[in-house]
VOGU-3710 file (C-alpha; in Angstrom, 3 decimals, decimal comma):
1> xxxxxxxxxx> -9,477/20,370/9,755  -6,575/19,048/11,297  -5,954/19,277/14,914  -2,601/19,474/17,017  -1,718/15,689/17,103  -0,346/16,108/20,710  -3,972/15,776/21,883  -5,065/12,651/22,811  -8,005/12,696/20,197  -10,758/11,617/22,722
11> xxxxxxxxxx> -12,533/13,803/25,290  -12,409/14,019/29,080  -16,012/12,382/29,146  -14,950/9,710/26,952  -12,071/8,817/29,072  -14,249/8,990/32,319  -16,611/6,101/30,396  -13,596/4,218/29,693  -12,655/3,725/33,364  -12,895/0,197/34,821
21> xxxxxxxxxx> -15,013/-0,834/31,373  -14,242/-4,611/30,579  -13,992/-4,322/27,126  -12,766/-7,367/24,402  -10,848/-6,994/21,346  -11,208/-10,178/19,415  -8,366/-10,276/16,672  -6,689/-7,805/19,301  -2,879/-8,840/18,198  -2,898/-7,079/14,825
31> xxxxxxxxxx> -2,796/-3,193/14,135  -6,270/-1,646/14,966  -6,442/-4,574/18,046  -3,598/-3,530/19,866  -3,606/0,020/19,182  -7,278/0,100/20,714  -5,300/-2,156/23,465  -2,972/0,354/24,387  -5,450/3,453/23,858  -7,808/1,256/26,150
41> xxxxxxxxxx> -5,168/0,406/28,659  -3,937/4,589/28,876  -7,288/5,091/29,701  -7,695/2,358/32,746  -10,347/-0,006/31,008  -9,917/-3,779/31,703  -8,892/-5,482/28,541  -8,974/-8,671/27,121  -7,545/-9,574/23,722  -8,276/-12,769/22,019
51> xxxxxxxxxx> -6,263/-13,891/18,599  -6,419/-16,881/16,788  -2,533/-16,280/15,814  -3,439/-17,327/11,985  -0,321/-16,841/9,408  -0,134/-14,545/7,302  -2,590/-12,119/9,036  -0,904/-9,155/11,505  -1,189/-10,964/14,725  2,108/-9,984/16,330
61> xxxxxxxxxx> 2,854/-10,152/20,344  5,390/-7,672/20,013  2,448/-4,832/19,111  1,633/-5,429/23,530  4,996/-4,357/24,313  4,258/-1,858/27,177  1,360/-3,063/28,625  1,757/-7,296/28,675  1,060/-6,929/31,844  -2,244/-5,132/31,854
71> xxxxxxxxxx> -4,018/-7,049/29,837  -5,070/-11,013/29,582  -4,180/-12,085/26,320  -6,232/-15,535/25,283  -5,380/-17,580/22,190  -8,741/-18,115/20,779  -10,350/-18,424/17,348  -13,820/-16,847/16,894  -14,721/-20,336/15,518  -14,268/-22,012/18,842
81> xxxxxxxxxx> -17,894/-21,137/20,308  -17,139/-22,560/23,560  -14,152/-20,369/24,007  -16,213/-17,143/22,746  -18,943/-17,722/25,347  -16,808/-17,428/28,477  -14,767/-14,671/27,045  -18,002/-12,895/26,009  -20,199/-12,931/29,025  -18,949/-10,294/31,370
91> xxxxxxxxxx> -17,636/-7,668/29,117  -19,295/-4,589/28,351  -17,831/-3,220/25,256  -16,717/-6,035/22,344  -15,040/-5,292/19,507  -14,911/-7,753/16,720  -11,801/-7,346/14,584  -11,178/-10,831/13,412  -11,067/-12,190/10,007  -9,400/-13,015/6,996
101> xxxxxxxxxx> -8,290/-9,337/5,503  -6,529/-10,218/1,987  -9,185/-9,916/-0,782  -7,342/-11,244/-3,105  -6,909/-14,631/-0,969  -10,684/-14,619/-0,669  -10,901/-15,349/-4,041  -8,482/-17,964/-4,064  -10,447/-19,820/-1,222  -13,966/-18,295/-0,853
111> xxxxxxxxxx> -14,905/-21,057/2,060  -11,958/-19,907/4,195  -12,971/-16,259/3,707  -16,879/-17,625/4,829  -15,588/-19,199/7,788  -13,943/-16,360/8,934  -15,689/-13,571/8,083  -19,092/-14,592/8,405  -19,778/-17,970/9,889  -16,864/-16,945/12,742
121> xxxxxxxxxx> -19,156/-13,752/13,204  -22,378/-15,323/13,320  -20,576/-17,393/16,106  -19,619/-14,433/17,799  -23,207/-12,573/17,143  -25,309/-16,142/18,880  -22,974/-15,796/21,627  -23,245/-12,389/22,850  -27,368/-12,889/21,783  -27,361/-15,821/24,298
131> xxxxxxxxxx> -24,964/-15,286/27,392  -24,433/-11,520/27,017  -26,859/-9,873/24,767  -25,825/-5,757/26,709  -22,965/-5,680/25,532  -21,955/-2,915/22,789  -20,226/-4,699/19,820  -18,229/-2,987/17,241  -17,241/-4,604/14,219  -14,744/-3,519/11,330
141> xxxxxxxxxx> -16,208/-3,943/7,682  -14,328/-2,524/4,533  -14,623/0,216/1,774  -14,436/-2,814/-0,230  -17,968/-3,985/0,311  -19,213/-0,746/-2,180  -17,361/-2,713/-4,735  -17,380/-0,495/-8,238  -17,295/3,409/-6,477  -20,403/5,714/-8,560
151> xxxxxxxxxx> -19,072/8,552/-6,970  -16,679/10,580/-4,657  -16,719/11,095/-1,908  -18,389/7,649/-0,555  -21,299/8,369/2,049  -23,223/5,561/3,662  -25,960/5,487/1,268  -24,523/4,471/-1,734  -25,277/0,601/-2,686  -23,073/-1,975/-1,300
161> xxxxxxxxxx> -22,179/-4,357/-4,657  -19,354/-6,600/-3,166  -16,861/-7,757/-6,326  -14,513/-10,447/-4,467  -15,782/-12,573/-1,931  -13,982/-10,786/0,773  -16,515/-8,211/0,128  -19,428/-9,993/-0,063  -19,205/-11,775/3,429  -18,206/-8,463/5,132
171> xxxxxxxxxx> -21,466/-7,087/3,339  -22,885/-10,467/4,827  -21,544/-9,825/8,204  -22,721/-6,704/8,594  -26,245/-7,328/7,626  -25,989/-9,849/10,231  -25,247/-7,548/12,683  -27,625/-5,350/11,618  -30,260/-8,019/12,355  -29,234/-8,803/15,378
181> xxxxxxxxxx> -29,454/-4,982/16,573  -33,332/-4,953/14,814  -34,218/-8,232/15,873  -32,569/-8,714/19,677  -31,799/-5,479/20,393  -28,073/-5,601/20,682  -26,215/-2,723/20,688  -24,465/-2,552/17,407  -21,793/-0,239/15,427  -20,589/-1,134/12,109
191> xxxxxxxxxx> -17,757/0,598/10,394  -16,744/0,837/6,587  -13,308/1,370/7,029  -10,638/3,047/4,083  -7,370/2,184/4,115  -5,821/1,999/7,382  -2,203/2,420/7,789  0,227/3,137/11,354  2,153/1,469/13,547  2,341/-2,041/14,857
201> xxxxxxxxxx> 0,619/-2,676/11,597  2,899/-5,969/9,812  5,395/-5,205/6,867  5,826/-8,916/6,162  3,693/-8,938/2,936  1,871/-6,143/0,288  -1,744/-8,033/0,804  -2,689/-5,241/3,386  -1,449/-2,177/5,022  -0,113/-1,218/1,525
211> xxxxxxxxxx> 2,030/1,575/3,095  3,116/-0,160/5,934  5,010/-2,816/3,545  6,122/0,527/1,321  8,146/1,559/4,429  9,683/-1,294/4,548  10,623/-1,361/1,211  12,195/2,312/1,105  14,562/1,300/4,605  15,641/-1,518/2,400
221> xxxxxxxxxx> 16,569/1,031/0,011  14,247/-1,078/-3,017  12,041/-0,701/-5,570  8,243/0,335/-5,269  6,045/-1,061/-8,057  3,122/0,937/-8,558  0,200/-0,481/-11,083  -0,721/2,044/-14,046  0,092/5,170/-14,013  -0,146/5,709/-9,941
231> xxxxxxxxxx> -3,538/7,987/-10,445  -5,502/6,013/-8,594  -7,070/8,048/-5,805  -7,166/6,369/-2,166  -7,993/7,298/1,350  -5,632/6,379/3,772  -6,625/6,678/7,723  -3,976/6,789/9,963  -4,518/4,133/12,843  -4,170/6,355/15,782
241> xxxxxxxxxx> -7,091/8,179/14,198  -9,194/4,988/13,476  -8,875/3,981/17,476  -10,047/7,205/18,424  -13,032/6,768/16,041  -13,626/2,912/17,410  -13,554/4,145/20,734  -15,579/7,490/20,860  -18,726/5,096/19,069  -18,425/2,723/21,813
251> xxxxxxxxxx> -18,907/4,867/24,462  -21,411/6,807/22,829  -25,182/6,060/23,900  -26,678/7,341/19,781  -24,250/5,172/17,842  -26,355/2,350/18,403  -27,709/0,138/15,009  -25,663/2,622/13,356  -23,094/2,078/9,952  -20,261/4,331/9,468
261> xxxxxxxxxx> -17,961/4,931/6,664  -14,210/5,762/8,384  -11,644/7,423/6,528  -9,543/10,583/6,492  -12,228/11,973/3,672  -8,962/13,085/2,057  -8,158/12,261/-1,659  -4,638/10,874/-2,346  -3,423/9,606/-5,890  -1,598/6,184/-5,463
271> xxxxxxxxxx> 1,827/7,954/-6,592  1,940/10,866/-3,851  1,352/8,596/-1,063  4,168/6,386/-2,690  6,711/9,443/-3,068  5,812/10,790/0,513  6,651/7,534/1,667  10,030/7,676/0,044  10,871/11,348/0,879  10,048/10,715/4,344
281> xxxxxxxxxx> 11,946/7,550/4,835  14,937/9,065/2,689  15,898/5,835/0,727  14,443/3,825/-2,210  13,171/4,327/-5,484  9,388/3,536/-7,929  9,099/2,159/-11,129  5,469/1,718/-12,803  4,599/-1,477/-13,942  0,816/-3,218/-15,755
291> xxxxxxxxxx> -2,178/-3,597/-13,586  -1,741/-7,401/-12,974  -4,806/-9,703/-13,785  -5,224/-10,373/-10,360  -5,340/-7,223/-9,220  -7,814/-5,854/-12,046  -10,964/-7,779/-10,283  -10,644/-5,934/-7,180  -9,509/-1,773/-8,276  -13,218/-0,474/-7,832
301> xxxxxxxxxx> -11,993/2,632/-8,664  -11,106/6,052/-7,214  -11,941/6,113/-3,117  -12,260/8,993/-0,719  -14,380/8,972/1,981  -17,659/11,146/3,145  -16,849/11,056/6,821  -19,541/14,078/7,096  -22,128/11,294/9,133  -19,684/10,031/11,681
311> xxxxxxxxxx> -17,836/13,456/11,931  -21,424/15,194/12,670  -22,890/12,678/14,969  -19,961/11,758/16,378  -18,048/15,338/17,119  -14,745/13,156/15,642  -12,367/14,025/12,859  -9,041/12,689/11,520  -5,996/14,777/13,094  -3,526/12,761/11,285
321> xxxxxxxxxx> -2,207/13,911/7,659  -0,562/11,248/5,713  2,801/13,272/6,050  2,322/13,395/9,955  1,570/9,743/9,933  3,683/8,474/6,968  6,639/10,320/9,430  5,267/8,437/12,783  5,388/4,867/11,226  8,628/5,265/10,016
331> xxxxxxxxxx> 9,600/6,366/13,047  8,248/2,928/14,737  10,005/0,721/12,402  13,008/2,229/12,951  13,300/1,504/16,231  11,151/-1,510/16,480  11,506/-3,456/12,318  13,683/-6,578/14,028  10,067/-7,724/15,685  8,374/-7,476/12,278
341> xx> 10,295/-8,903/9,429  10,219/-12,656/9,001
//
């Protein structure tokens, strides 16, 4: 299944498309923004990135070293609907990445987590309906939304039962969008994403990018806590693989209205991604520790993708295995961890 990684992952076609496309990435200074950025930018398309610079989410200006000067970066919060309707009207491919992303902070403050990740895309949605309504919008929902898994591996039809409130706007949010395709023909793609890990991803905090924040904690030479007994089986989608995904469905004319779950479809207990990440970085050690309360209202179970739909439609398929991309991360922070650590 896996490819030679040396390949750039999209086809000569889909680079052709790409040329001189204005395309937006809104939340574009985090890990799947600017990695799209600097896919985008490789592949001449005009880019614009717009980030509301919110603490503690992964906006980082560091992640457009390279290519600062090829794109026009805009401080802008999807909440500001003036600002969103003159950065929406001319562009031709929109990707929606903003949002709050910790699910366990959703809980804490459910209204935030609204504003954000649904009344900030409904903002988004009006804007594109009103001023710019050919434009292709992608937009970046979660595994979470399935809430308690019934079975493995996930397809698309399996019911969406949000547990946190993180979950339940996304499911919101993507219904929206969903509408807006039906109802004002907008060209929509949704994708159910796994667990996305890679570099220029932040290592500041464990509240996403789980092995992102491992890394860091192996170069430090520290402990790793895992919950239970580690067993826990996750899919883990390296980001390099997850841009190549965003950007083959937005320049493909039969991805439109269409949901996607996005993974690696690869099973991976907690405790092997957690000792690959310490063999490969050389340093640090695990302990296993109780499932904390907080943390109980949010494991929905064992998670592997069914990436059969997008892989079919869509001719794409990981080329990343978590070794291969485990080894590339750690290979980013250790020439780049000064811009990332608090």
């Amino acid at each position: 299944m896996k490819i030679n990684s040396n390949i750039s992952g999209i086809s000569t076609k889909t680079k052709e498309k790409l040329k001189g496309k204005k395309v937006l990435i809104l939340g574009g200074l985090g890990m799947i923004g600017s990695n799209l950025a600097h896919k985008l930018v490789e592949n001449n398309a005009e880019v614009t990135i717009a980030d509301a610079c919110i603490e503690p989410f992964g906006a980082n200006i560091f992640n457009l070293n390279g290519i600062n000067d090829k794109v026009i970066l805009n401080k802008t919060d999807i909440r500001d609907s003036e600002s969103i309707k003159l950065l929406v009207k001319d562009k031709e491919i929109i990707f929606n990445l903003a949002g709050q992303i910790s699910h366990n902070d959703s809980i804490k403050d459910p209204l935030y987590d609204a504003e954000l990740n649904y009344m900030g895309q409904l903002s988004v949605m009006e804007n594109i309906r009103i001023f710019n309504p050919k434009a292709k919008v992608l937009f970046s929902g979660s595994r979470l939304q399935f809430g308690r898994i019934q079975q493995i591996p996930v397809n698309e039809k399996q019911p969406s039962n949000p547990e946190t409130p993180y979950a339940l706007h996304k499911s919101a949010a993507e219904r929206m969008y969903q509408y807006y395709y039906k109802i004002h023909n907008i060209s929509t793609v949704v994708f159910r994403i796994a667990n996305p890990y890679g570099m220029r991803g932040q290592i500041r905090h464990h509240k996403y990018s789980i092995i992102n924040y491992f890394i860091r904690k192996a170069m430090e030479d520290s402990t790793i806590k895992i919950f239970g007994d580690g067993k826990q089986i996750r899919d883990y989608i390296y980001i390099e693989d997850l841009v190549n995904a965003f950007i083959i469905a937005a320049t493909s004319n039969n991805t439109n209205g269409e949901i996607y779950n996005v993974g690696s479809g690869v099973a991976t207990t907690f405790l092997n991604m957690v000792k690959t990440v310490l063999n490969t970085v050389g340093m640090g050690k695990f302990e296993h520790i109780p499932w904390p309360d907080s943390y109980l209202n949010v494991e929905t179970g064992d998670y592997v993708t069914d990436i059969s739909k997008i892989s079919t439609t869509l001719e794409w398929e990981p080329r990343m295995t978590l070794q291969q991309g485990i080894e590339r991360t750690f290979q980013y922070y250790k020439k780049n961890i000064k811009y990332y650590l608090p």
